[in-house]
N, CA and C atoms as an extended XYZ file, in Angstrom:
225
Properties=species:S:1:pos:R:3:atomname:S:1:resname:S:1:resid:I:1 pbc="F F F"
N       -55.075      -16.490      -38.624 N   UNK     1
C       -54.519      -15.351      -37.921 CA  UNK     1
C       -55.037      -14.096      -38.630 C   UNK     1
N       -55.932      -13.254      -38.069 N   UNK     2
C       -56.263      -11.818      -38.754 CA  UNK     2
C       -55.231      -10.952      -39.073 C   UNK     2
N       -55.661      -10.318      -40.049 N   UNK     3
C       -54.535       -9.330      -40.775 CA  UNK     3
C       -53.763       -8.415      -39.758 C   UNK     3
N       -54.177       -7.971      -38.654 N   UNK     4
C       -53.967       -7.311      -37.562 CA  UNK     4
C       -52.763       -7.500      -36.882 C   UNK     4
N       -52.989       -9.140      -36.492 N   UNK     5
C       -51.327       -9.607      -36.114 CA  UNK     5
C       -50.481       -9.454      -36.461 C   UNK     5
N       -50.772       -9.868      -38.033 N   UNK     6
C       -49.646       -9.877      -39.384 CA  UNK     6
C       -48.701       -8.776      -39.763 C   UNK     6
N       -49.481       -7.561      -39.202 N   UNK     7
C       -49.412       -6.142      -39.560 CA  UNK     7
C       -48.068       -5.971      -37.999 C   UNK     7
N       -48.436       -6.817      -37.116 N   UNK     8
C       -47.882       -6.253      -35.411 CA  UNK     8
C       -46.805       -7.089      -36.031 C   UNK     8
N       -46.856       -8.482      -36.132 N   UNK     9
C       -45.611       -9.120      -36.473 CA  UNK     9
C       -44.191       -8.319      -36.984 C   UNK     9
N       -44.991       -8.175      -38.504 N   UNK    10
C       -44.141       -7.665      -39.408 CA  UNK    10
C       -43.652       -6.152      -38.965 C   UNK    10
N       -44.491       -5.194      -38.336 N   UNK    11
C       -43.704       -4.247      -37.791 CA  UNK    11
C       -42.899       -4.428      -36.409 C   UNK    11
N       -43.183       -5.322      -35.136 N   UNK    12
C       -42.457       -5.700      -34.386 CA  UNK    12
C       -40.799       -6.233      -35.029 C   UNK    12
N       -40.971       -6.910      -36.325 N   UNK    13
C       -39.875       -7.776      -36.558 CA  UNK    13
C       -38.721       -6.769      -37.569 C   UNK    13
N       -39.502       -5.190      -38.129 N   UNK    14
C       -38.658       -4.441      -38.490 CA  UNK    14
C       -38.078       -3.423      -37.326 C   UNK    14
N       -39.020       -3.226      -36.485 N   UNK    15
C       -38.614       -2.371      -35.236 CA  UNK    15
C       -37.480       -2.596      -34.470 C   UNK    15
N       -37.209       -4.482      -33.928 N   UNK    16
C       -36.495       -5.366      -34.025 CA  UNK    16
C       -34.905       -5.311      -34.786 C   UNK    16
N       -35.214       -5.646      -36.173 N   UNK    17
C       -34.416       -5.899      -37.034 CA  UNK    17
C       -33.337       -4.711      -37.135 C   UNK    17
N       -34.079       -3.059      -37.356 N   UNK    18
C       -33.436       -2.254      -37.282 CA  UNK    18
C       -32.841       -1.443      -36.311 C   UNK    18
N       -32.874       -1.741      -34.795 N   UNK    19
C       -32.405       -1.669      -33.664 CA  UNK    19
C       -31.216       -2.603      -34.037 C   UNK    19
N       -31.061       -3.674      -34.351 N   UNK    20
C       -30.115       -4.926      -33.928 CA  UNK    20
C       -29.058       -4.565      -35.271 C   UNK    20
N       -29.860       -3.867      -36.311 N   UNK    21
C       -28.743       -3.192      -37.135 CA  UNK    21
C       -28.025       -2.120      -36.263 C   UNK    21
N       -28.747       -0.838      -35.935 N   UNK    22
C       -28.214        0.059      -35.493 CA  UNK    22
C       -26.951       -0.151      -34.578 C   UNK    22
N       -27.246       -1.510      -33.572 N   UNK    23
C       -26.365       -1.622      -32.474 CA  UNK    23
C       -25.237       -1.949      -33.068 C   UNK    23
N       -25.183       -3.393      -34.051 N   UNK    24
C       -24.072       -3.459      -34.499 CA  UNK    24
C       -23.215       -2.355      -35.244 C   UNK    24
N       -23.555       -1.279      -35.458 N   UNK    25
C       -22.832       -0.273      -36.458 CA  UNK    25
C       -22.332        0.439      -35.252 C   UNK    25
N       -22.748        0.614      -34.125 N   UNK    26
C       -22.510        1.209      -32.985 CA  UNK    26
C       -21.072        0.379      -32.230 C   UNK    26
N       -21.677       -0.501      -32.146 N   UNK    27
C       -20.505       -1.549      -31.645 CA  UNK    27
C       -19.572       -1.786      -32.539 C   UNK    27
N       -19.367       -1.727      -33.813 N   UNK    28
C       -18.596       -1.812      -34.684 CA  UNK    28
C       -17.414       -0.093      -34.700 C   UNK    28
N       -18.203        0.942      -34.675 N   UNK    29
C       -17.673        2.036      -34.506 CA  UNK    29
C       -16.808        2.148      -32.668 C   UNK    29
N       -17.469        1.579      -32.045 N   UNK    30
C       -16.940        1.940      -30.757 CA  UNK    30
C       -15.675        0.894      -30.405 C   UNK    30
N       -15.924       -0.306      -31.551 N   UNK    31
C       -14.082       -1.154      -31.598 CA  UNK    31
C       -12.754       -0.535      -32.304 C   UNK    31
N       -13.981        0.200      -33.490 N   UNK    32
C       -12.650        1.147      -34.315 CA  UNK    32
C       -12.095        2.423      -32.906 C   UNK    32
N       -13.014        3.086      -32.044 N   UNK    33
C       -12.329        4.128      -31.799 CA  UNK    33
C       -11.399        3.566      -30.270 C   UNK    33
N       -12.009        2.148      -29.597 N   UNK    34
C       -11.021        1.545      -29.298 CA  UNK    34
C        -9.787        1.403      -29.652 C   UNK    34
N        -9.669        0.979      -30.823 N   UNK    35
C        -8.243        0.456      -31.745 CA  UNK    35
C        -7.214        1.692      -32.247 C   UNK    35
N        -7.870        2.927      -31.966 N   UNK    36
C        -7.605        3.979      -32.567 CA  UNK    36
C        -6.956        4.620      -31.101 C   UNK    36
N        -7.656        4.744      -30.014 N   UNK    37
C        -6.928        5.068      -28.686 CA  UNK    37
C        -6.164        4.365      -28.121 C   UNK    37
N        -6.030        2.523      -28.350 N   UNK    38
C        -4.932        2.024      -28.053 CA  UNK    38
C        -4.213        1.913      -28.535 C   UNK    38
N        -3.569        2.472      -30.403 N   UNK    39
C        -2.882        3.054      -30.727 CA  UNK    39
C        -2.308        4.235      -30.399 C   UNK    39
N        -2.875        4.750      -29.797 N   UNK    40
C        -2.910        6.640      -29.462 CA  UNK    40
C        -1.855        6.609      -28.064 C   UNK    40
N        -2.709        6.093      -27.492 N   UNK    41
C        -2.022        5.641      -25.606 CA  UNK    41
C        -0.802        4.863      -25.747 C   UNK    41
N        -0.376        3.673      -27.007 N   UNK    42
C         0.924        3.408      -26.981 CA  UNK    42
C         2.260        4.734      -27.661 C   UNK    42
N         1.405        5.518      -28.341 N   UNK    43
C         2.368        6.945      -29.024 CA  UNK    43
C         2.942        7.582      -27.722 C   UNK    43
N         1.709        7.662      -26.845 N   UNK    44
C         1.838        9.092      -25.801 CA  UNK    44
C         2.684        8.253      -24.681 C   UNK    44
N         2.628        6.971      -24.529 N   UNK    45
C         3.439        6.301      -23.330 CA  UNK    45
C         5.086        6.335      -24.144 C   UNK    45
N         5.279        5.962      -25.426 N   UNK    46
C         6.848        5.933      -25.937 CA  UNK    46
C         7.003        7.597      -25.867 C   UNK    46
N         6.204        8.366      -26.253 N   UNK    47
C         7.095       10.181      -25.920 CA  UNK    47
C         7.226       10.217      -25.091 C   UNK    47
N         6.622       10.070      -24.067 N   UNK    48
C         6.712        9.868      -22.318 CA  UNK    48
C         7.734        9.416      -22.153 C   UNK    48
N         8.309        8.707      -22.042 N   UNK    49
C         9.548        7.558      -22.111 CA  UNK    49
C        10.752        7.895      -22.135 C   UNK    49
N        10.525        8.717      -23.884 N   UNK    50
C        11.459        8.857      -24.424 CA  UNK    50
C        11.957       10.768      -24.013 C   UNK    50
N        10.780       11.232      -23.657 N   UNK    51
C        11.054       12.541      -23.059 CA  UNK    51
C        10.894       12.742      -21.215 C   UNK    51
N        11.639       12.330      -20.666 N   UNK    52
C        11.467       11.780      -19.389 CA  UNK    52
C        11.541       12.843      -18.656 C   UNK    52
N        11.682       13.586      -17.299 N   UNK    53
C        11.972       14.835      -16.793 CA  UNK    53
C        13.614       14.720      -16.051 C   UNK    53
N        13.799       16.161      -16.003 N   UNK    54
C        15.823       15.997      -15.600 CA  UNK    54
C        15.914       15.234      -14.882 C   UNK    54
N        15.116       15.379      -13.808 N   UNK    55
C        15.708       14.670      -12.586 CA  UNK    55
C        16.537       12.770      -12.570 C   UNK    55
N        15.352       12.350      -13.666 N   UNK    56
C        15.943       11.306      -13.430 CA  UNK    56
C        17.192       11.266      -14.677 C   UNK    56
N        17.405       12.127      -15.493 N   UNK    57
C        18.621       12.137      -16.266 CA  UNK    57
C        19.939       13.038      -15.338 C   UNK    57
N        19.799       13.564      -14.747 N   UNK    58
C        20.364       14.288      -14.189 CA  UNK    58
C        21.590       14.099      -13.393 C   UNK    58
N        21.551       12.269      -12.916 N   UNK    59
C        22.624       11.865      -12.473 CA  UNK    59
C        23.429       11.589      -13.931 C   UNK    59
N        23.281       11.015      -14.488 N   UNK    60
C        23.616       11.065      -15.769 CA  UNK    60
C        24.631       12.134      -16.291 C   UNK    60
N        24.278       12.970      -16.003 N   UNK    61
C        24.399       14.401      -16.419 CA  UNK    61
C        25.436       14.720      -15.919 C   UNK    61
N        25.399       14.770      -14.754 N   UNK    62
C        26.470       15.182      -13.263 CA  UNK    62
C        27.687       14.373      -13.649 C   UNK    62
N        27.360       12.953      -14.128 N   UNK    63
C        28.557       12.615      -14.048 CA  UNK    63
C        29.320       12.319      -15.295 C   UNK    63
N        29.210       12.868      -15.996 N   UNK    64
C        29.791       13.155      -17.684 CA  UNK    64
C        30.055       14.825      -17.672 C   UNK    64
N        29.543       15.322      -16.758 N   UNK    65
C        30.153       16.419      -17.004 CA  UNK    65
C        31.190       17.009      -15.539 C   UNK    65
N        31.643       15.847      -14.655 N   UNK    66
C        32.535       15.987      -13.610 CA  UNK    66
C        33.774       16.320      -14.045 C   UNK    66
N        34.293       15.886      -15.502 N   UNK    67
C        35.616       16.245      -15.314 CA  UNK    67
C        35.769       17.761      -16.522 C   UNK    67
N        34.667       17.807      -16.720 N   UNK    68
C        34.398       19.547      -17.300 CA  UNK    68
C        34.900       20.249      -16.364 C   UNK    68
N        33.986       20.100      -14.709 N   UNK    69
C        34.028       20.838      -13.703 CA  UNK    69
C        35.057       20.953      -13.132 C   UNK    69
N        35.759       19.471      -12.628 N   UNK    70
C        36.903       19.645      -12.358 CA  UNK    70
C        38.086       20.292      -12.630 C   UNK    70
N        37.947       20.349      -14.357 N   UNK    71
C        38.942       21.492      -15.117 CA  UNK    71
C        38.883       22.566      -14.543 C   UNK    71
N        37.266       23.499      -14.646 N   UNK    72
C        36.833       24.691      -14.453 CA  UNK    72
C        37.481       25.173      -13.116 C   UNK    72
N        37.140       24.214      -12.129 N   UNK    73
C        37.792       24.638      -10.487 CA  UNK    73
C        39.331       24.686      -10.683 C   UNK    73
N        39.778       24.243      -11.495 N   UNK    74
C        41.293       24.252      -11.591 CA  UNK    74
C        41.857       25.497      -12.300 C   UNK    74
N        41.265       25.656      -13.002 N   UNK    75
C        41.403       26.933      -13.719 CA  UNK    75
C        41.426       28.193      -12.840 C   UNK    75
């Protein structure tokens, strides 16, 4: 085999080699920022949750504070 090949080989097989590095560091980074937003998205769904809008507290509301009102009209 002439030196020529040897030369294509060996640079084909670093050209190669260091692509198939690169990807994995890529793919390795893009599981961390996975793991990092599906941490993130379970934070923002429990504040969500836990900070809900009036409306649906609101019956709630109305009716713990009926016999406030009832006083008030009596008054």
């Amino acid at each position: 085999m002439p030196a020529v090949a040897w030369v294509t080989l060996v640079a084909a097989t670093l050209i190669i080699g260091l692509t198939a590095v690169a990807l994995i560091r890529v793919i390795v980074h893009l599981t961390h920022v996975r793991r990092t937003l599906d941490t993130l998205t379970g934070g923002v769904e429990s504040i969500a949750e836990r900070t809900s809008t009036v409306p649906a507290r609101l019956v709630s509301v109305n009716a713990t504070l009926k016999p406030v009102r009832d006083w008030t009209e009596g008054v």
